[in-house]
N, C-alpha and C positions, 0 to 999 in steps of 0.2 A: 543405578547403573544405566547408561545409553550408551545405542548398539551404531555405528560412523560407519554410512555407506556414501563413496563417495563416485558418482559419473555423468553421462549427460542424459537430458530430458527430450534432446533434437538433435537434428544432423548438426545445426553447426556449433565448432567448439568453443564459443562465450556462452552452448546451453547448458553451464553447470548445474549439476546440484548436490548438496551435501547436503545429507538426511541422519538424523539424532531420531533415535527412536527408543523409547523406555523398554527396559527387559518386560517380557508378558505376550503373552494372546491378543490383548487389547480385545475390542478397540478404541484405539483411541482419537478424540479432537489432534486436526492437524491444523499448524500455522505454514502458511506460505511466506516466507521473509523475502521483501523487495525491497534492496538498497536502494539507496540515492546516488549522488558524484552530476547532475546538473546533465542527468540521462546523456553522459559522457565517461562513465564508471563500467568497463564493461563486468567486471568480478569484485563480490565482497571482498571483505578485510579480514584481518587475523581478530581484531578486536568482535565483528558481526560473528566470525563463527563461534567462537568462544563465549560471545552473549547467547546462541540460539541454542547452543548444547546446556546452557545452564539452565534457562527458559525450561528444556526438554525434560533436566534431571529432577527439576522443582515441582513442575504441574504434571508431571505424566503423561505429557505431548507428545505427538511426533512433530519436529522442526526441520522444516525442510528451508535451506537456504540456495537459493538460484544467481548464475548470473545471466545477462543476456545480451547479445549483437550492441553494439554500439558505434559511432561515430560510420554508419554506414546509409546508402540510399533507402529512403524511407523512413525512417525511424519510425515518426508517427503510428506507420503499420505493424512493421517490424519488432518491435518493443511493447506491446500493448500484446501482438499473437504470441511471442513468445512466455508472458504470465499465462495467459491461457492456458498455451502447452501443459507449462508446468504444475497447472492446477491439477488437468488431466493422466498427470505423471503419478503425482502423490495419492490422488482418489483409489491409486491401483495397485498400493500397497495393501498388504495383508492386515497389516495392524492399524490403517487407517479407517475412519467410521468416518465414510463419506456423506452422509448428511450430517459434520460437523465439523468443516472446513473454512478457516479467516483467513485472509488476506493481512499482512499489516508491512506496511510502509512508510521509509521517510524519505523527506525532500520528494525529489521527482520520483521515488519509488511508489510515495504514497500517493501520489497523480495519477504514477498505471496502474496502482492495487483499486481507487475507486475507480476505475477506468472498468477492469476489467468486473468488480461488483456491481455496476452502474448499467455500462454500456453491454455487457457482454451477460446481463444476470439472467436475459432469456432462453437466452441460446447452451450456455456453461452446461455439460453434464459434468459431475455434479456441479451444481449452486452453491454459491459463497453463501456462507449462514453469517458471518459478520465482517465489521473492514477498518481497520486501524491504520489511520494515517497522523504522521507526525510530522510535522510542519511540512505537509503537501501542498501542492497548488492544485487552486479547483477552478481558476479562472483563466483560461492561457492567453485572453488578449490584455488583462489584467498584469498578469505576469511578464509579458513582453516588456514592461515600463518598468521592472526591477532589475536589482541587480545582476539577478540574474541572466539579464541579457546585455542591459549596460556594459559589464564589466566581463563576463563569457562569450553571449553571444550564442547560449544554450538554446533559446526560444526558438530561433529560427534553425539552427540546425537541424533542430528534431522536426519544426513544423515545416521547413524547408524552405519558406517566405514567410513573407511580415504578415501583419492583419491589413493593410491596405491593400498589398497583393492579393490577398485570400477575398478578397470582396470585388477587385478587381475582375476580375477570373471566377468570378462567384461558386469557387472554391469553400467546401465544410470542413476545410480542417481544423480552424480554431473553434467551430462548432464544436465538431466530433469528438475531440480531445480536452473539451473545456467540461466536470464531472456536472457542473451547476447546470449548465445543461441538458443533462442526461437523471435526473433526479426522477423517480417515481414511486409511487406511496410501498409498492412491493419490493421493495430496494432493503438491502439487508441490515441488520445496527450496525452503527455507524458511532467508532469512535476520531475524535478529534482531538491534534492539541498543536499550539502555536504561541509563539512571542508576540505582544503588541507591539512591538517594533524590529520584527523580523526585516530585514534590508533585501534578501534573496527568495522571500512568499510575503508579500504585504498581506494583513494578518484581515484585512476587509473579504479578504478570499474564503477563508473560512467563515468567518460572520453571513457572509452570503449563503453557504449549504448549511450552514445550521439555521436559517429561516427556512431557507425552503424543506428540510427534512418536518422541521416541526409543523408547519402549516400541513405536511404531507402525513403526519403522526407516524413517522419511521422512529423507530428507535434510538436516541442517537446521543452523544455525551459531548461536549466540548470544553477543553479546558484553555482558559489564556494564561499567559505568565506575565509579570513583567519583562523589561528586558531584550535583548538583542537573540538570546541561543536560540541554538536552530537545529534539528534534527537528532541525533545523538546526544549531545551537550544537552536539550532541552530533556531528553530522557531520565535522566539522572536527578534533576530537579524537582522542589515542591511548588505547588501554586501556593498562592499567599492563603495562612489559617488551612491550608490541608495539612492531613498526615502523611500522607503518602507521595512518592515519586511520580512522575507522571507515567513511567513505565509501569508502577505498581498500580496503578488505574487502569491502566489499560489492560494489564492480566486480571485483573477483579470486572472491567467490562466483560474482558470476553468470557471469563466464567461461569458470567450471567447470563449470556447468550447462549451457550453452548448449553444448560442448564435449563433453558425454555427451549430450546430447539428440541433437545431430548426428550421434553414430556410432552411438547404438542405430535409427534409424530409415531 
């Protein structure tokens, strides 16, 4: 059985959250769920909440599902503080076991879930213990050349100008917001999974943070597919010769994480 509270995590009201929480004392490992929509989606779907409460009912999670500001000035900032928040929402539940909190994200969700594991891992009370992203971008000047901006127009929105601007103006935004960047050996496990011929995350993006995690001996797991799916659609999927979905990998990552985090501390 899981217990559906649903309200906001900030003043303003795209700060959803709807929280699935197992009957018991706990505590228990929390997931943070960050949709995607080409950080132009300001609220999840019927279909994310209904995966996160099953998620909750299956592992004995708490699942906390957020939405956040979108199509507004800033983005860049604005979207990245608001996972924050929400990390800080969930840690202060009762049945939450705050040294044993993931992030996990698709499309541009999983860009501000390593954003906020990456960039924010010093600062976060509590610290992200792991970070799951599905077909995220980890490159944003990388990502300006996909479809994602081609055919949206997403890139710059969020980034507010191009990458010629941003050097122009010797501006860090595409810095700031690019995870590959922001990599360090203290950085949390780290799952991955992407299409080799994904058209909206060119799938080089990920190959790039899975060297530099392993050169940094981070934790970390990467799965390719063949194929075009992307985000959800890739969820449901097996890599070729696995047994498993790729969704079902990624709750047996975090397992394992949450399973070492436990005994070292």
């Amino acid at each position: 059985d899981v217990v559906v509270t649903n309200g906001w995590y900030a003043s303003d009201p795209a700060d959803t959250i709807s929280l699935y929480e197992p009957e018991g004392t706990g505590p228990f490992p929390a997931i943070v769920f960050v949709h995607g929509g080409a950080w132009g989606r300001a609220q999840p779907n019927t279909y994310e909440l209904g995966w996160a409460r099953d998620l909750a009912a299956a592992q004995h999670w708490v699942v906390a599902v957020i939405g956040y500001p979108t199509m507004v000035a800033h983005e860049q900032v604005v979207e990245p503080k608001s996972v924050a928040l929400a990390i800080g929402t969930v840690s202060r539940r009762p049945k939450v076991d705050l040294r044993r909190i993931a992030l996990w994200g698709e499309s541009a969700g999983g860009q501000l879930a390593l954003l906020a594991a990456y960039r924010d891992a010093q600062r976060l009370h509590p610290l992200v213990s792991a970070v799951v992203s599905i077909s995220g971008p980890t490159d944003m000047v990388t990502e300006y050349s996909s479809l994602a901006q081609t055919a949206l127009g997403a890139v710059t929105r969020f980034e507010g100008l191009t990458p010629a601007e941003a050097r122009r103006v010797n501006s860090a935004r595409y810095r700031d917001t690019s995870p590959v960047n922001l990599v360090g050996p203290a950085d949390p496990p780290t799952f991955q999974a992407i299409s080799r011929h994904d058209r909206l995350v060119p799938a080089g993006q990920v190959d790039r943070l899975d060297r530099l995690l392993a050169n940094l001996n981070v934790a970390h797991q990467t799965v390719r597919l063949a194929g075009h799916s992307h985000s959800t659609t890739l969820e449901s999927k097996k890599p070729a010769g696995a047994a498993q979905t790729v969704q079902e990998l990624a709750v047996s990552f975090l397992t394992q994480a949450f399973a070492k985090r436990r005994v070292s501390l």
